[in-house]
C-alpha positions in Angstrom: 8.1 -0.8 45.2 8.2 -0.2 41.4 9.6 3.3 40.5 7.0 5.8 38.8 7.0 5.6 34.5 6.4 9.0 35.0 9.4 10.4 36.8 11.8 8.4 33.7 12.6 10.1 30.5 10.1 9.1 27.6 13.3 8.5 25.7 14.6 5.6 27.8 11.2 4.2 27.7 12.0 3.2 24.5 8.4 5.4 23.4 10.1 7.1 20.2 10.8 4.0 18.6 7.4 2.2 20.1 5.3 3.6 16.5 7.7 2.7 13.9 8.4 -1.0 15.5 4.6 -1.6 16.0 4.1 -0.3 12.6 6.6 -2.2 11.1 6.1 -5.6 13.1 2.4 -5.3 11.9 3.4 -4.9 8.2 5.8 -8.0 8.4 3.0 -10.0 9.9 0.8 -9.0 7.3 3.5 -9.5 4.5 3.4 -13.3 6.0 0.0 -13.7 6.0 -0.1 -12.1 2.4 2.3 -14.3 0.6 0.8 -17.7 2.9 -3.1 -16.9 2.1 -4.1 -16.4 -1.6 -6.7 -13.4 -1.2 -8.3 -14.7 -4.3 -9.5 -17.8 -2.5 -10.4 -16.7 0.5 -12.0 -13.0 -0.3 -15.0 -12.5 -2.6 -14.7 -9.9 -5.2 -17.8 -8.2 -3.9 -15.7 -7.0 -1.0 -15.4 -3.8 -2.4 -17.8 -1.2 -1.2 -17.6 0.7 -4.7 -18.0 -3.0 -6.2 -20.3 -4.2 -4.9 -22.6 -1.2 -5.3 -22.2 -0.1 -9.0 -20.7 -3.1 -10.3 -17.7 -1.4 -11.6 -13.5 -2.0 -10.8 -12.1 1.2 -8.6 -8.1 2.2 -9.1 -7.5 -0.3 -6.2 -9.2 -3.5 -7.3 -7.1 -6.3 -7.3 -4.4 -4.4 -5.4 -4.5 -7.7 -2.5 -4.3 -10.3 -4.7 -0.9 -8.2 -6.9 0.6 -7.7 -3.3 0.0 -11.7 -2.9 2.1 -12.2 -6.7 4.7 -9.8 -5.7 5.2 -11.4 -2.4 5.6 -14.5 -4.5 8.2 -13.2 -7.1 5.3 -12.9 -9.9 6.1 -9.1 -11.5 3.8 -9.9 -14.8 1.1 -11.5 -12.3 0.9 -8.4 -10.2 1.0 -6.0 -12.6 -1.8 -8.2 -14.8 -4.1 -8.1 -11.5 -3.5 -4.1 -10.8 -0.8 -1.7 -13.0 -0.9 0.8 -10.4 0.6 -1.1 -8.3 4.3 -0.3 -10.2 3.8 3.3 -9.7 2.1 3.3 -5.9 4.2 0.7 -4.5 7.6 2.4 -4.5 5.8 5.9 -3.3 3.9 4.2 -0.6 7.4 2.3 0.5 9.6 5.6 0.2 6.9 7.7 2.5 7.0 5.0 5.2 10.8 4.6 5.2 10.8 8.1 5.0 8.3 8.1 8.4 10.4 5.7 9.9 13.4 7.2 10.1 12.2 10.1 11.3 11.3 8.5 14.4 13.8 6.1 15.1 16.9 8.4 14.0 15.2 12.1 13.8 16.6 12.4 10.8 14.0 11.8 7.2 15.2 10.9 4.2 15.5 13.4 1.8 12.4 15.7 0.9 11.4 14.4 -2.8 10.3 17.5 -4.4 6.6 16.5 -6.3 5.2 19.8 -9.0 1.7 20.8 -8.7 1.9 19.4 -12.4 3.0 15.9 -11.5 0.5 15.6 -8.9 -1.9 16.2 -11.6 -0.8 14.3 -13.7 -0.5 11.5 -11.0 -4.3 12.0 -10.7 -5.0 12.1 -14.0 -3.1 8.9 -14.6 -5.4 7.3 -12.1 -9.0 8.7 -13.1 -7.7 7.5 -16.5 -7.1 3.9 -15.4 -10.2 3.8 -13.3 -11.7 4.5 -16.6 -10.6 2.4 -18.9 -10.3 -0.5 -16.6 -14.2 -0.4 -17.1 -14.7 -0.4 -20.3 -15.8 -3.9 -21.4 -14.5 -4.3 -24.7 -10.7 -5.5 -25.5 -7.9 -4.2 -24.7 -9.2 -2.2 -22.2 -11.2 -5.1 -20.5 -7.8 -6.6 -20.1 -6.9 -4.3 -17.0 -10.1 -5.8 -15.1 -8.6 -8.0 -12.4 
């Protein structure tokens, strides 16, 4: 007879370091399939809901095919294809090492302190690239992906 999952500590069950590795398992498998498949050939630009309804680029256009470049060693190619992607990449990858070693060692990294001004500014920076990114006449045409 099989003992009961119930009566053994959630700890030895290995359940606070099931989220991280699932999370970070999936993100490697997707990093694989990211730097094998070239989204430009296989997904239409139209994919985007905001794209394909008004026509215009949103702040994340293009962000697939600059992960594919970076994946690749291409820096200029990535940052040609989406410029954000130099100033969301290393937040996005702090805040998940940050999550992850919260679970697996109880212990996050440090707390990076972010003003109500940068924040703005952030945003700002953003609204002002979705912007310009749509206006059709050079040089601001040239941060269309």
């Amino acid at each position: 007879m099989s003992p009961d999952l119930r009566s053994i500590p959630s700890s030895s069950l290995g359940s606070r370091h099931f989220k991280p590795l699932t999370v970070g398992l999936g993100l490697m498998i997707c990093a694989v399939v990211l730097f094998v498949f070239n989204p430009a050939n296989l997904i239409p630009s139209t994919l985007c809901p905001f794209h394909a309804l008004t026509g215009f680029h949103c702040p994340g256009c293009g962000i697939l095919r600059a992960l594919h470049q970076l994946l690749r060693g291409n820096v200029l190619a990535a940052l040609a294809l989406n410029p954000l992607i130099g100033l969301s990449l290393p937040i996005a990858t702090y805040g998940c090492l940050s999550q992850a070693s919260n679970h697996l060692t109880r212990r996050p990294l440090p707390k990076v302190h972010i003003s109500v001004y940068c924040v703005w500014t952030l945003a700002g920076i953003v609204i002002a690239f979705w912007v310009l990114r749509n206006i059709p006449v050079y040089p601001f045409s040239a941060l269309a992906p």
